[in-house]
C-alpha positions in Angstrom: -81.0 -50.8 -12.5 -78.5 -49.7 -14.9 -75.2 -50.3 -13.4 -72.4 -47.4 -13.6 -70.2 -46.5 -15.9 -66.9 -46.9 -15.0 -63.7 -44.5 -16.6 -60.5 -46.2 -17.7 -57.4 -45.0 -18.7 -54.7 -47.2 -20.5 -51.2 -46.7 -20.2 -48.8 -47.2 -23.2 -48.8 -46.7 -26.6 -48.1 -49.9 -28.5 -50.1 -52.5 -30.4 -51.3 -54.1 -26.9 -52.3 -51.0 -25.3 -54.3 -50.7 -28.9 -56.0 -54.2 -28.4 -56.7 -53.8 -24.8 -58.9 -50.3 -25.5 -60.1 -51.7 -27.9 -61.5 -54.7 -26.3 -62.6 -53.0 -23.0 -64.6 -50.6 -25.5 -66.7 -53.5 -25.9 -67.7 -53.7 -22.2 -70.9 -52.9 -21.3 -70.0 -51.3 -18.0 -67.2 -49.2 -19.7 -67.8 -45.1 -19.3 -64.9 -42.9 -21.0 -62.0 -44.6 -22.1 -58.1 -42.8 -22.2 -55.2 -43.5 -23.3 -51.8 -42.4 -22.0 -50.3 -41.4 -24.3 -51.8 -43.6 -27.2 -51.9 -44.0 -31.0 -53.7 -43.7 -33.9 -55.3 -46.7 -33.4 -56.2 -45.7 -29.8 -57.6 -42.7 -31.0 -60.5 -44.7 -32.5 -61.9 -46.3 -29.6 -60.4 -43.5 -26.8 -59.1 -40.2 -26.3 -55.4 -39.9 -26.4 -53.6 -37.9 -23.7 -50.3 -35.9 -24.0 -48.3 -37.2 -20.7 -47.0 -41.6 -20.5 -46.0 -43.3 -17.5 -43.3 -41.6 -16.4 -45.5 -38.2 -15.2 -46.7 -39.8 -12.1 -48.0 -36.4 -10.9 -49.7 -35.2 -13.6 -51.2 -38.9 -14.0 -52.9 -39.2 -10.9 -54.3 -35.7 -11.1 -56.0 -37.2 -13.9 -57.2 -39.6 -13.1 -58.8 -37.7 -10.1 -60.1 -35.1 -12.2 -61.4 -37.2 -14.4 -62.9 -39.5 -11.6 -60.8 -42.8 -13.2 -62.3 -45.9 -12.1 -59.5 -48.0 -13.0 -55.7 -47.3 -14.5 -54.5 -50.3 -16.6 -50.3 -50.1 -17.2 -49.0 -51.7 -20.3 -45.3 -51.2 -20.6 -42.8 -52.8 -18.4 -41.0 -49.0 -18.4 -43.9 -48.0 -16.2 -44.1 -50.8 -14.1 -40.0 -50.6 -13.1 -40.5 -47.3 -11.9 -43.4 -47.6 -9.1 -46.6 -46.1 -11.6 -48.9 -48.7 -9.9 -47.5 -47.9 -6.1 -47.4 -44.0 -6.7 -51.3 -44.4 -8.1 -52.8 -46.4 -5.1 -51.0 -44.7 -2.7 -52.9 -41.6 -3.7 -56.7 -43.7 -3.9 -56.1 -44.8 -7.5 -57.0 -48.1 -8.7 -54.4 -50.2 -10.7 -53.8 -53.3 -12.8 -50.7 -54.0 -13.1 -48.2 -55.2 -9.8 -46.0 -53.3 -7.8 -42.6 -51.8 -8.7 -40.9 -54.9 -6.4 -43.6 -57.7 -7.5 -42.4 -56.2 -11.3 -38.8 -57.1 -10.3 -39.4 -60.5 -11.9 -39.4 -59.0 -15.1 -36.9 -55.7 -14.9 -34.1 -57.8 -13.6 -33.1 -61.2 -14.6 -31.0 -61.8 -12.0 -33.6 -61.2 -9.6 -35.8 -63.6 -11.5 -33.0 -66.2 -12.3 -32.5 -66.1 -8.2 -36.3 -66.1 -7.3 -36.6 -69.3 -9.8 -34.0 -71.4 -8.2 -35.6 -70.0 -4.7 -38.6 -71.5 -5.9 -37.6 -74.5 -7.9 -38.7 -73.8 -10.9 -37.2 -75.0 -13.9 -35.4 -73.0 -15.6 -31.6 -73.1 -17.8 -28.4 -73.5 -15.8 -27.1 -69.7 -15.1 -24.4 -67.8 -13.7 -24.2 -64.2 -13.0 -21.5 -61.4 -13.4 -20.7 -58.0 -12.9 -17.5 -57.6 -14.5 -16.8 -58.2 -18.1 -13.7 -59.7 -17.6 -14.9 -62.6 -15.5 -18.1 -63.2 -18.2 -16.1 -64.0 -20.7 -13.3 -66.2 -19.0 -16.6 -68.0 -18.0 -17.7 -68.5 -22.0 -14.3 -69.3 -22.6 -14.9 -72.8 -20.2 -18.1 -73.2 -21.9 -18.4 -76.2 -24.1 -22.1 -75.5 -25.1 -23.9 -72.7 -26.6 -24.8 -69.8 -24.4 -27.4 -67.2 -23.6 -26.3 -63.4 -22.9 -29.0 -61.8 -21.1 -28.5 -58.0 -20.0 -30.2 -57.6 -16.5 -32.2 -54.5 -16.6 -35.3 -53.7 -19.5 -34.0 -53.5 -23.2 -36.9 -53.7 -25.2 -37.0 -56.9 -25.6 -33.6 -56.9 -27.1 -31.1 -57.2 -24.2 -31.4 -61.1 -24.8 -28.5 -62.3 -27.2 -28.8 -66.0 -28.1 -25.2 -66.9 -29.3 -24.1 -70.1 -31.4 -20.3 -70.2 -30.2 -17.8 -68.8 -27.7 -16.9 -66.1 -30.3 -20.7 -65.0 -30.3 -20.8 -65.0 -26.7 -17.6 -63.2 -26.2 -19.2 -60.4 -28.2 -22.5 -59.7 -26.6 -21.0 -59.7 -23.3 -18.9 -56.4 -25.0 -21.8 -55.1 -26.4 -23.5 -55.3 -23.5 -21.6 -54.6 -20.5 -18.6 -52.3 -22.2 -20.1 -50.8 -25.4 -23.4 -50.7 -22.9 -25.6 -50.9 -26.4 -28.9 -51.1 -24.0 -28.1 -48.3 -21.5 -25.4 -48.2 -18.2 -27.7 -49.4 -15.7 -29.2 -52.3 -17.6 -25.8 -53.9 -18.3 -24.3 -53.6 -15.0 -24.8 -57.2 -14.6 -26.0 -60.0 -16.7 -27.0 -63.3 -17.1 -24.9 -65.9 -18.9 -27.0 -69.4 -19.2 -27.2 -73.1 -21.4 -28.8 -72.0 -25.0 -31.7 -74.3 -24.7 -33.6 -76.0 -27.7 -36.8 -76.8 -28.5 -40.4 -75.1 -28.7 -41.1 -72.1 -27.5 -44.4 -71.4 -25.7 -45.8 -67.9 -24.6 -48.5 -68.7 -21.5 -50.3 -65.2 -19.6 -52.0 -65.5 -16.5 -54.1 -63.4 -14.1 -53.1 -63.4 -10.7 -55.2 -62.4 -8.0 -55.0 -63.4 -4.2 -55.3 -66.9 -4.3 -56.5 -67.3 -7.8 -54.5 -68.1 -11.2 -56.5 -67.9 -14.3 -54.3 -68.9 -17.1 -54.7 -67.9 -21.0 -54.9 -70.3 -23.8 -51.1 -70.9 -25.3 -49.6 -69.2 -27.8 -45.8 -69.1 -29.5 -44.2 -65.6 -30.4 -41.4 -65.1 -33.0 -38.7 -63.2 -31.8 -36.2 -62.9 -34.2 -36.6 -60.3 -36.9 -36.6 -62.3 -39.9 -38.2 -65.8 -41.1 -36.8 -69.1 -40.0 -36.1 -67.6 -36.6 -32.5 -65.4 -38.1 -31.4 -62.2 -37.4 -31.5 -60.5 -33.9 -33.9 -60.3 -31.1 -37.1 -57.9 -31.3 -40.1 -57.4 -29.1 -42.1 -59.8 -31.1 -42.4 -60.2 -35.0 -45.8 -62.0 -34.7 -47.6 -64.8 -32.9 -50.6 -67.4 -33.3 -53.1 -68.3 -30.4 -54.1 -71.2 -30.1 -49.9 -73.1 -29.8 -50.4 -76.6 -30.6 -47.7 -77.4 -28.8 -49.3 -75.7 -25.8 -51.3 -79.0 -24.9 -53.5 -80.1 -21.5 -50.8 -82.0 -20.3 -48.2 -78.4 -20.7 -50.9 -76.5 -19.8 -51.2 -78.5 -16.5 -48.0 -79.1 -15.6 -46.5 -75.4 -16.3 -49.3 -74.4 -13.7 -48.3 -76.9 -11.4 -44.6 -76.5 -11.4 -44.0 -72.5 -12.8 -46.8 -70.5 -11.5 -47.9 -71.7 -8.3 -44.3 -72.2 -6.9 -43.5 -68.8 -8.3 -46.6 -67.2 -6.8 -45.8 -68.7 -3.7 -42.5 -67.6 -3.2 -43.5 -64.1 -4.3 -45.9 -64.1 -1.2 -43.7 -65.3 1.0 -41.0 -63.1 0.3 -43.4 -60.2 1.2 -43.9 -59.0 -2.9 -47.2 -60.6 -4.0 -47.9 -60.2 -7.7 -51.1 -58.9 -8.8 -52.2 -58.5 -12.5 -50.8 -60.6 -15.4 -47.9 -62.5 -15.2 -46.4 -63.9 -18.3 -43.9 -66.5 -18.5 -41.8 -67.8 -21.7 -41.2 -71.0 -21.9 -39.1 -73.3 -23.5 -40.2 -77.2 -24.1 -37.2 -79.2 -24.6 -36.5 -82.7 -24.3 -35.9 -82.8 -20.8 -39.0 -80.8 -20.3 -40.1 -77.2 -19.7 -37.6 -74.5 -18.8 -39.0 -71.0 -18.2 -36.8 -68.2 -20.3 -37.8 -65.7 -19.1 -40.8 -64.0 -16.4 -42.8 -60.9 -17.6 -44.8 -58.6 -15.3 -47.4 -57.3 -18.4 -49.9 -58.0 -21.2 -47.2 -59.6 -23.7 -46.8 -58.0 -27.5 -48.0 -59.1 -29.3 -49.5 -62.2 -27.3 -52.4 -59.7 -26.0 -53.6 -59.0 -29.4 -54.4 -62.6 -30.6 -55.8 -63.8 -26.9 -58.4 -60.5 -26.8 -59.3 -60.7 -30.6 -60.5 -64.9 -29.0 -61.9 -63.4 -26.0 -65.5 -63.6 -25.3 -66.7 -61.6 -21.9 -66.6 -58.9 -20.2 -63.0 -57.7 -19.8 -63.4 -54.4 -18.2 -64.6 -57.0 -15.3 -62.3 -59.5 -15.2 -59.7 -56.5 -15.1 -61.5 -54.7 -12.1 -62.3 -58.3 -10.5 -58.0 -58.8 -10.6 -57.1 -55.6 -9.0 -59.6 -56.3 -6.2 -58.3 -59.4 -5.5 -62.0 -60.8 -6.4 -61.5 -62.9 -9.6 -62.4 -66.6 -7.6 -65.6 -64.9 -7.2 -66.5 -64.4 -10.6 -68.4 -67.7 -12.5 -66.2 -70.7 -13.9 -67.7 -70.0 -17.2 -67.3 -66.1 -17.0 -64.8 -66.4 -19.9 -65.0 -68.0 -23.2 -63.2 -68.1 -26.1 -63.7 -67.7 -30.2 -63.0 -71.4 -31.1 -61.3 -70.3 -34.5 -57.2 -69.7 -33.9 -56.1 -66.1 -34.2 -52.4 -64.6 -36.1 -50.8 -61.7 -35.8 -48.6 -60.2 -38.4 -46.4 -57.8 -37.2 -45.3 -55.1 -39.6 -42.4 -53.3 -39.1 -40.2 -50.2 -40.1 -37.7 -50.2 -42.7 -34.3 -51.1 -40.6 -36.2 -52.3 -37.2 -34.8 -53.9 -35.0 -31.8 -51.3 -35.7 -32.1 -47.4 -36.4 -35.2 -46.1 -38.3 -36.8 -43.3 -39.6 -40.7 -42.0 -38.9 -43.0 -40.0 -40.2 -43.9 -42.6 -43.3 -47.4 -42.7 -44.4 -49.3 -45.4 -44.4 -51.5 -46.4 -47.0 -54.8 -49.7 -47.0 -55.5 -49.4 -43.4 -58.9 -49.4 -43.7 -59.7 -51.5 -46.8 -56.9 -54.0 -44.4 -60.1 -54.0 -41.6 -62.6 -54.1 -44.0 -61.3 -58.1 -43.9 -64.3 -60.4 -42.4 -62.3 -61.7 -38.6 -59.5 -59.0 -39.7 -58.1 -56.3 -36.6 -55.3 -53.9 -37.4 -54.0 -52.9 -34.3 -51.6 -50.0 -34.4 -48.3 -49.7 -32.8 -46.0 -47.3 -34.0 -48.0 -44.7 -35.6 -49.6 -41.7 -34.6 -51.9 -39.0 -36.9 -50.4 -36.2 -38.6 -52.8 -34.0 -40.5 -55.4 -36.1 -41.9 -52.7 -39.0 -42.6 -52.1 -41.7 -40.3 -47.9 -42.2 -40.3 -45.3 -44.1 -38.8 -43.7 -43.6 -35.2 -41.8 -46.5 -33.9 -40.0 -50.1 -35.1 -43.4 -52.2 -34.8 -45.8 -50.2 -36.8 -48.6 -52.3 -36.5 -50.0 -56.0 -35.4 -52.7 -56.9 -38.1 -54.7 -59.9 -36.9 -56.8 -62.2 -38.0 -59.1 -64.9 -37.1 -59.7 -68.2 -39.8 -61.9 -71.4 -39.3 -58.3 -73.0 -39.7 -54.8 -72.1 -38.4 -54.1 -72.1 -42.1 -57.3 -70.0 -42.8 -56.3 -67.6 -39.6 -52.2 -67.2 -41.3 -53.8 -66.4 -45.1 -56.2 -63.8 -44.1 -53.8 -61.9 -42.1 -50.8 -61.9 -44.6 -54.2 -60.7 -47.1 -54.3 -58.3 -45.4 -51.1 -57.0 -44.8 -50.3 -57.1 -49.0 -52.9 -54.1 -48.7 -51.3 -52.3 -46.4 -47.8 -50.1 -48.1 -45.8 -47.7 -46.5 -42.1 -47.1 -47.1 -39.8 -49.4 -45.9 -41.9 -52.0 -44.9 -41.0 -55.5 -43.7 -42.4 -58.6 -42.1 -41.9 -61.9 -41.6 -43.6 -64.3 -43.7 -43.6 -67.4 -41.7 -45.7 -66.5 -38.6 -47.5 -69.9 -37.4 -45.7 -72.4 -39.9 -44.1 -74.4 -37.0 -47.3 -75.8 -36.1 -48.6 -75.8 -39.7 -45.9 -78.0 -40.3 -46.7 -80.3 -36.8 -50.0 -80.5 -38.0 -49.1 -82.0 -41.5 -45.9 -84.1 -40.6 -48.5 -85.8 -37.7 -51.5 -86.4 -40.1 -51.4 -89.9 -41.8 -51.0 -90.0 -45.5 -53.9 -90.7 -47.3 -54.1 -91.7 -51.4 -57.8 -89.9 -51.5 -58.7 -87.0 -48.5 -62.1 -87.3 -48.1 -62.4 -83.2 -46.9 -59.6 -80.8 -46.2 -57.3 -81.3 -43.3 -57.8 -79.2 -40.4 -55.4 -77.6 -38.5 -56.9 -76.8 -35.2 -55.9 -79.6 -32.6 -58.7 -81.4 -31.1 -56.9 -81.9 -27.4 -56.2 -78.4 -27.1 -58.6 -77.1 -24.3 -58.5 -73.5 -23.7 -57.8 -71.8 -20.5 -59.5 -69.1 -18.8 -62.9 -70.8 -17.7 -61.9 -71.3 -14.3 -60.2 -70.0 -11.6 -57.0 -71.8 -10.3 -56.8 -71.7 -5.5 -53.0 -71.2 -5.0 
């Protein structure tokens, strides 16, 4: 018997609401697929909808009309406000957790607090909500700091300082210029700069079961050799190196579990994916920071690896069912995956839209090549730019190397008008990789640059 088809809208409009249609497109129990309010990517694999995810009401009407099996939310935006409570409350299904389980993501103080609640390493922190008595503190400080606005900025609100002086500034800019809106710098988070690797690892959380994502490492700052301020994400690389068994073990053990716990106990249990940043220092792992979403671009390396039915595993988390599904129900591409984000002229600051964009398609022609829009949307017959992160173009290669030069061959086809990217993605572990392989007078074949310890995640269920 042929089993239903079941309707799905996705909520968002960036490059991961791009790669989840695009992947649950490839489910074979997958019916109609929207996309609230999408892009022009979206557009190829969906139908895009005029409302987002702050028209609750006209949403769910929707999705009743429309006899939506499943909502999936992308942005933290629609998250903070209650979209996943306001849906099931009127018989809707969601992924994505509640507007108090998101808390650990829309506030930082709320998550710094929750951390310490639940022992879970994390950087020394203090919290203000005065301006005065934030900087008196960085005054006392003899280390570098971390400025983190409480409330949702885009991935910005984070300033990573390397003095007092620094310091002293983003606390203005955040709390008396408010730069990133009244509310969201009302209070902030003032913590010990820490240093080391950086480590992005996702996980489904359902009930009692944890199913984490292999590793990857995102590149925040806007231009290469990590300078320049904060963005959402100027590209990432899946499989991280430095993501090894022995991480992978011990940040389920020590971040997720605890934090899962406390979550349940505290009467907010988080359902969907949970995200957490980490930092791999000297004295360990710290987490920097707890996200309540599909990260961005994270989602677009780990579904362009995926192998399985997602449309599933999606419906299987939001009934609370994923220990039920097979150990082996996931697999993933062995080859690594990059992601090149390309951005508008003047991103992470003030930009303009309405560029065109130009080598799209001969750009996906690529063999293991996916150009995942962000910030576009049609106009006419011309596909154009509408947002700082105009698209993720991703890539698969037998090699880390091979994955990093198809990618970037692909973006040299793509133009539009003030274009800019970083040209660096993945070379951290590129350079692990080489710096750790003994010298040899003669190679006998080329040097790989895939890890052999690296086992990835997502082939089997964690108990909590």
């Amino acid at each position: 018997m042929t089993p239903a088809k079941k309707n799905v809208l996705v909520v968002g409009k960036g490059g991961r609401e791009h790669a989840i249609v695009w992947k649950l497109a490839q489910s074979p129990t997958a019916g109609r697929i929207y996309c609230a309010p999408g892009n022009a990517g979206t557009a190829q694999s969906a139908t895009n909808v005029s409302f987002d995810g702050t028209d609750f009401e006209r949403m769910t009407r929707f999705c009743l009309k429309e006899n939506v099996h499943l909502v999936v939310i992308g942005p933290e935006d629609a998250l903070a406000l209650g979209l996943s409570d306001y849906l099931r409350q009127r018989g809707v299904k969601v992924f994505g957790p509640t507007k108090d389980a998101a808390r650990i993501e829309s506030s930082k103080v709320y998550a710094k607090n929750l951390m310490r609640h639940a022992d879970v390493p994390t950087a020394d922190y203090r919290v203000f909500d005065h301006p005065e008595a934030a900087r008196t503190y960085v005054d006392t400080r003899d280390y570098p700091v971390v400025v983190k606005a409480d409330g949702l900025a885009a991935g910005k609100g984070v300033i990573v300082c390397k003095d007092n002086p620094e310091a002293r500034k983003a606390v203005e800019r955040i709390m008396v210029r408010e730069e990133f809106g009244q509310a969201v710098g009302r209070q902030v988070v003032i913590e010990k700069r820490l240093e080391g690797e950086e480590v992005s690892i996702l996980g489904f959380v359902s009930g009692r079961s944890i199913l984490l994502m292999p590793p990857c490492q995102d590149h925040k700052a806007v231009n290469d050799g990590d300078q320049g301020p904060n963005t959402g994400g100027m590209g990432t690389y899946c499989p991280a190196p430095v993501g090894t068994p022995e991480v992978m073990a011990r940040a389920e053990e020590t971040v997720f579990v605890p934090i899962v716990h406390a979550m349940k106990r505290s009467r907010n249990p988080f359902n969907g994916m949970l995200f957490a940043g980490l930092m791999l220092t000297n004295q360990g792992h710290r987490v920097l920071e707890f996200n309540a979403r599909f990260g961005d671009p994270e989602t677009q390396v780990i579904l362009m690896r995926m192998k399985g039915d997602f449309l599933e595993l999606l419906d299987a988390v939001a009934d609370e069912r994923l220990d039920e599904l097979p150990d082996d129900f996931l697999t993933f591409d062995p080859r690594p995956a990059v992601c090149v984000v390309m951005c508008a002229g003047g991103y992470p600051g003030k930009y303009d839209g309405g560029k065109m964009i130009l080598g799209i398609e001969k750009a996906d022609a690529l063999p293991g090549v996916k150009v995942f829009h962000a910030g576009t949307k049609v106009n006419g017959d011309r596909v154009v730019t509408d947002g700082g992160r105009v698209l993720g173009v991703t890539a698969l290669g037998d090699t880390l190397a091979d994955a990093k030069a198809r990618a970037y061959e692909a973006v040299k086809l793509i133009q539009f008008p003030g274009a800019h990217y970083r040209t660096d993605i993945a070379d951290k572990a590129l350079r692990a990789v080489k710096e750790a392989k003994p010298a040899e007078a003669t190679p006998k074949k080329a040097p790989s640059t895939t890890t052999q310890n690296i086992r990835d995640y997502g082939t089997k269920s964690k108990p909590v």
